[in-house]
C-alpha positions as CSV (number, residue, x, y, z in Angstrom):
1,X,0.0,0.0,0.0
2,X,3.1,2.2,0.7
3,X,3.6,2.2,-3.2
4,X,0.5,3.9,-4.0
5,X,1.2,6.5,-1.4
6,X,4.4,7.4,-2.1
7,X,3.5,7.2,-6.3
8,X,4.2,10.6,-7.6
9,X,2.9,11.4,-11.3
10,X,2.3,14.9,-13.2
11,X,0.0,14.9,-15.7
12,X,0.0,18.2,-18.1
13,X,-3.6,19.8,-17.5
14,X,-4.0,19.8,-21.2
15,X,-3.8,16.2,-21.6
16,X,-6.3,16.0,-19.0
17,X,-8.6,18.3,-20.7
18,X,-8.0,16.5,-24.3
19,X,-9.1,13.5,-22.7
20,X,-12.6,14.8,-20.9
21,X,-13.1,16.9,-24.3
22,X,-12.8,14.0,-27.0
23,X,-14.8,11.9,-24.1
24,X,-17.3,14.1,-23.6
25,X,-18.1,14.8,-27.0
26,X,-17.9,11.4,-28.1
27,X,-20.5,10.5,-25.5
28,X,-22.7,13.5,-26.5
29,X,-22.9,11.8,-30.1
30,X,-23.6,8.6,-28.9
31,X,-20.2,6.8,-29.4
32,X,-19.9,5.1,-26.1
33,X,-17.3,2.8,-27.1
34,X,-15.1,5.6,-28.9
35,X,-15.4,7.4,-25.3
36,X,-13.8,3.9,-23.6
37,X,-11.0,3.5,-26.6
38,X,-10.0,6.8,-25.6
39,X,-9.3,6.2,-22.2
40,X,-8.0,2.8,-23.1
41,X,-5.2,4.9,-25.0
42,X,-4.9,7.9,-22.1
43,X,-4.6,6.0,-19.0
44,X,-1.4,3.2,-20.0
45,X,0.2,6.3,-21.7
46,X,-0.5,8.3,-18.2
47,X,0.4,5.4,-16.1
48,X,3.9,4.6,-17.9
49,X,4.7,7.0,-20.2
50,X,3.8,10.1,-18.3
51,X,5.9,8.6,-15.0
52,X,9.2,7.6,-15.0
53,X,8.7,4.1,-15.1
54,X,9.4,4.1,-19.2
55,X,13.2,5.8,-18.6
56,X,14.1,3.6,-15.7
57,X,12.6,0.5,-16.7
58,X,14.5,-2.5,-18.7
59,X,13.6,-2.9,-22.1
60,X,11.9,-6.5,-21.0
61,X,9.2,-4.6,-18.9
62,X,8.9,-2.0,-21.6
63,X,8.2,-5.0,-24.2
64,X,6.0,-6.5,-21.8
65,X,4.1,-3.5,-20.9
66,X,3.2,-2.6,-24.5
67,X,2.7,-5.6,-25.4
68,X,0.0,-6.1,-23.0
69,X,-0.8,-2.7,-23.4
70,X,-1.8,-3.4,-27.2
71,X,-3.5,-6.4,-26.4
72,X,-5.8,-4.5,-24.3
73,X,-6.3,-2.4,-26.8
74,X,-7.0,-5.2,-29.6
75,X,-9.4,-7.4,-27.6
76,X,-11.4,-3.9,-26.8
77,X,-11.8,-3.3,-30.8
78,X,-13.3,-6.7,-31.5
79,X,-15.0,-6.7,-28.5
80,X,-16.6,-3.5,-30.1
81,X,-17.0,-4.9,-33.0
82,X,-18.0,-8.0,-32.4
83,X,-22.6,-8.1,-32.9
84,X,-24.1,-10.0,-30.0
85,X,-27.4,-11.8,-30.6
């Protein structure tokens, strides 16, 4: 629990305001699952990107975080995509 205490992580308020704006207005037109591929893309890049944990970490948690990272992202688009009955 110490970890999430101690976390320290600056996010630029326009990238916090890109993300309700596109959200918002994707929801106000309906596109709910735009809205959630959106923030599927915003929070990884906040969480790794954004910190420091993409300069200090080795290249196999780098790998391993994108990689998982774009799996996310591709189960999400079929999942979108795929019609249920």
């Amino acid at each position: 629990m110490e970890l999430f205490y101690s976390a320290k992580i600056t996010i630029p308020f326009s990238q916090i305001a890109l993300l309700l704006i596109i959200s918002t207005l994707a929801l106000l037109f309906g596109r709910v699952k735009l809205a959630l591929l959106v923030t599927y893309v915003f929070v990884p890049y906040w969480g790794f990107l954004a910190s420091e944990g993409f300069a200090t970490g080795s290249i196999l948690n780098t790998a391993s975080y994108f990689g998982f990272g774009l799996l996310l992202t591709v189960l999400a688009l079929i999942g979108f995509f795929t019609a249920t009955k």
